[in-house]
Wavefront OBJ file of the C-alpha trace (Angstrom):
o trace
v -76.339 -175.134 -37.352
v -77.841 -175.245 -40.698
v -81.211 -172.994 -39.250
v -78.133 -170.440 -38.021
v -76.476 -170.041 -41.702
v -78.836 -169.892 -43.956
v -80.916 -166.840 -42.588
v -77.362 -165.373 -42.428
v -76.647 -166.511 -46.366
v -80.081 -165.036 -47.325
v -79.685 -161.842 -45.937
v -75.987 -161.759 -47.636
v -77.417 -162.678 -51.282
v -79.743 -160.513 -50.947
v -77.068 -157.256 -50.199
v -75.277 -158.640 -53.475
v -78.326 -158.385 -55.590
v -79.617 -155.059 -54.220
v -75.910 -153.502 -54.788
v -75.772 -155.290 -58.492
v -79.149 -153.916 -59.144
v -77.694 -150.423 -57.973
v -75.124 -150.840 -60.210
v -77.173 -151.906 -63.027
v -79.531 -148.895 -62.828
v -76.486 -146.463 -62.204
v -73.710 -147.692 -64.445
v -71.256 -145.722 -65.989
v -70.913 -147.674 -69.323
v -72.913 -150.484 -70.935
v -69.990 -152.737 -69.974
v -70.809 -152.316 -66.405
v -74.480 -153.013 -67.065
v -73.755 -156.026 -68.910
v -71.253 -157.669 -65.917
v -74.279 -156.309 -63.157
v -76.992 -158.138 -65.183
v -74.014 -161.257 -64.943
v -74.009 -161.200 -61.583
v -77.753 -160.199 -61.327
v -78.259 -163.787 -62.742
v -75.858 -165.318 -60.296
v -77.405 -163.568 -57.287
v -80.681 -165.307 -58.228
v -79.213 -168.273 -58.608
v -77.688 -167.914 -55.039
v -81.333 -167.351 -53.801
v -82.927 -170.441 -55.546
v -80.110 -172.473 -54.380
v -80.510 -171.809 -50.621
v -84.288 -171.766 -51.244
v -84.245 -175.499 -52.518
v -81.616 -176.152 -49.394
v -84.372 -174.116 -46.747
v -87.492 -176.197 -48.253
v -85.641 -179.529 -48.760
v -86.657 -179.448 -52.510
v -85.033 -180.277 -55.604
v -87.767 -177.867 -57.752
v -85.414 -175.169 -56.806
v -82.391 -176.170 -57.886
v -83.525 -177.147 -61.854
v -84.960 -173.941 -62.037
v -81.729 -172.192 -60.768
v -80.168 -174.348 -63.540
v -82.702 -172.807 -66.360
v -82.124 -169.347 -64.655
v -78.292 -169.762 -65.155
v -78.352 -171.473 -69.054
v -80.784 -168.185 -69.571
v -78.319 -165.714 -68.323
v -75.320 -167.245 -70.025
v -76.907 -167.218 -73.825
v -78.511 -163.403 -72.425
v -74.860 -162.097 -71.331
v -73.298 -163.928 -74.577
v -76.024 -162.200 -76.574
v -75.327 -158.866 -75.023
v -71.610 -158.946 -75.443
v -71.632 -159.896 -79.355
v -74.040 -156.869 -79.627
v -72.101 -154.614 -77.956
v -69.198 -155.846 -80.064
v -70.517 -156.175 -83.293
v -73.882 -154.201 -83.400
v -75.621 -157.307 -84.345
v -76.209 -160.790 -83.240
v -76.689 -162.663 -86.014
v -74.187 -162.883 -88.374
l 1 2 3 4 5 6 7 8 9 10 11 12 13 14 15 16 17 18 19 20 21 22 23 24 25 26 27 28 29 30 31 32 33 34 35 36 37 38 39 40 41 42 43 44 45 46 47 48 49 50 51 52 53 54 55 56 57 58 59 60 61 62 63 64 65 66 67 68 69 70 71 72 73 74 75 76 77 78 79 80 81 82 83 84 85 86 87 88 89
């Protein structure tokens, strides 16, 4: 069952990155650029996720946990600029 879903997951994933990465190159505002780089992180996380689960290794999954710490300080980071104009106060 499992060799049946996960090609099936994979080639889902991989529509939701390639139509976040469309929206990140063709966004109407930096707002939507922002939430598409979000989910741009998520996506990837997706991918490591039912990488580790294909190859039956945990390498996978603590490097979808650095990719996902990474994206939230990036997104954070992002917001406060677009907010304030700096991030550092």
């Amino acid at each position: 069952m499992l060799n049946l879903v996960l090609p099936i997951a994979f080639a889902l994933v991989a529509a939701a990155f390639a139509l976040s990465f469309w929206r990140l190159l063709r966004g109407p505002s930096a707002p939507d650029r922002i939430l598409a780089l979000d989910t741009l992180y998520i996506n990837t996380i997706a991918l490591l996720v039912l990488l580790g689960i294909q190859l039956g290794t945990a390498l996978y999954f603590e490097a979808a946990l650095l990719i996902a710490l990474m994206g939230f300080v990036g997104t954070v980071a992002l917001c406060k600029y677009l907010l304030r104009g700096d991030i550092i106060e």
